[in-house]
C-alpha positions in Angstrom: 0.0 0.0 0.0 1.1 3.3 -1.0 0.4 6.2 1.4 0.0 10.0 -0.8 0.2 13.1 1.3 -0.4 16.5 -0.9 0.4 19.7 0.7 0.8 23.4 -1.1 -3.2 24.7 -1.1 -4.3 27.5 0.1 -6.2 30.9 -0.8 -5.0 32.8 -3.6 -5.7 35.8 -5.9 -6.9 35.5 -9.5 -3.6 35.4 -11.6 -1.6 34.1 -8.9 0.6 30.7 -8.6 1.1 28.0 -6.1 2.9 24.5 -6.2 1.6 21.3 -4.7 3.3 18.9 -3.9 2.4 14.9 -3.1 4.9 12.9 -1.0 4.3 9.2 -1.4 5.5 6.7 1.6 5.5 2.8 2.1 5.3 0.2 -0.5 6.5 2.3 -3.1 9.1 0.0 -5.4 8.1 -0.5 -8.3 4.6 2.4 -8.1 5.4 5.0 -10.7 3.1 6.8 -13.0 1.1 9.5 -11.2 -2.3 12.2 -11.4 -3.5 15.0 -10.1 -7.5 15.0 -10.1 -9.5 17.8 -8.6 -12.8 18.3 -7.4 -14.8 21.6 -7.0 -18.2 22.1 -4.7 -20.9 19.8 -6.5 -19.2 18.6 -9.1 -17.2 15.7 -10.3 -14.1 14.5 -9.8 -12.0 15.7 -12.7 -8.6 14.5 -14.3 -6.1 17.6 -14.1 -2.5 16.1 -15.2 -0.3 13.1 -15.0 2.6 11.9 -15.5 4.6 8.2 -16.7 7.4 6.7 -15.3 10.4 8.3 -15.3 8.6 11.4 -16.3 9.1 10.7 -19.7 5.0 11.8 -21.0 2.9 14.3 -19.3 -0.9 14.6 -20.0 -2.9 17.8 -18.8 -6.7 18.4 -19.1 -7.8 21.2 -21.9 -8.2 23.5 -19.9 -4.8 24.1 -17.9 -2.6 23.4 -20.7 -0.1 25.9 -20.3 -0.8 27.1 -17.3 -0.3 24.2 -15.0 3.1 21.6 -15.1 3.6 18.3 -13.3 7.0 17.2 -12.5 8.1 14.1 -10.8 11.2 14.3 -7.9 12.2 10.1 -7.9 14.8 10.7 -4.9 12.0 12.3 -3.1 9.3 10.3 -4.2 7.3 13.4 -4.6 5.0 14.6 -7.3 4.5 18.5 -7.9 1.7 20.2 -9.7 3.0 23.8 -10.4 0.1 26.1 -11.1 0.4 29.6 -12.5 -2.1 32.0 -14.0 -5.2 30.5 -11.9 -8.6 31.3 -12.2 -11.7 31.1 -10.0 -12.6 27.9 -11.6 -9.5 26.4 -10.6 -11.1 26.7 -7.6 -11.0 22.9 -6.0 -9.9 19.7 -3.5 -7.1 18.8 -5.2 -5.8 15.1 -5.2 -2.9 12.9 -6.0 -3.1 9.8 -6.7 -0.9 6.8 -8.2 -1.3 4.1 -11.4 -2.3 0.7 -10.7 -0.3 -0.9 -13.4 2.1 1.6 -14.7 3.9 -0.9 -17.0 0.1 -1.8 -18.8 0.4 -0.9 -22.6 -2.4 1.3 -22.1 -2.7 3.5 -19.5 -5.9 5.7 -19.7 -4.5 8.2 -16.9 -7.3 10.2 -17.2 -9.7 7.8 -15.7 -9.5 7.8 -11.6 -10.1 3.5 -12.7 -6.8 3.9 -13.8 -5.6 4.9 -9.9 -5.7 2.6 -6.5 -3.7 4.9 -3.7 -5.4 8.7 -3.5 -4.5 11.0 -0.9 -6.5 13.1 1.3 -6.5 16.5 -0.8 -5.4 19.7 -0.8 -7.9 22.7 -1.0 -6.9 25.3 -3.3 -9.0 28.9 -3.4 -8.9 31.5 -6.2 -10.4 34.3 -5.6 -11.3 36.9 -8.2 
């Protein structure tokens, strides 16, 4: 079992940046390939960004390409989500989470299906 712990929300301005980051912890040989999903008040979950092993791909939803980046630190075992330019509808829990089977041929890592160790969130706040 893989334990995820995300830290970096809090309240910002419209336009502003933060970074989060996710530290993972326990049976973690061999677990590579991670998301960032976030969830706003009353809606879904949604797919934000996510990264392969070894970092080499990086997927991002529509609508914060460009804006956001997900990096991977292996020594740390610690996935960031660097957000700039961020808008009230950015506005959201923010989870990481890690692939099942990141060695699968196909890897639909927008699908939380795709995930089995999420952490707890992060709250992030823009406010306009």
């Amino acid at each position: 079992q893989v334990q995820l712990v995300e830290s970096g929300g809090g309240l910002v301005q419209a336009g502003g940046s933060l970074r989060l980051s996710c530290v993972a912890s326990g049976r973690t040989f061999n677990r590579c390939g991670m998301g960032w999903f976030r969830q706003a008040p009353g809606k879904e979950r949604e797919f934000v960004a996510a990264i392969s092993c070894n970092g080499g791909n990086t997927y991002y939803v529509d609508s914060v390409k460009g804006r956001f980046t997900i990096s991977v630190d292996t020594a740390k075992n610690t996935v960031y989500l660097q957000m700039s330019s961020l808008k009230s509808e950015d506005t959201a829990v923010y989870y990481c989470a890690v692939i099942k089977n990141p060695y699968s041929r196909t890897i639909h890592y927008s699908h939380p299906n795709e995930y089995d160790s999420w952490g707890q969130g992060t709250r992030v706040t823009v406010s306009s």
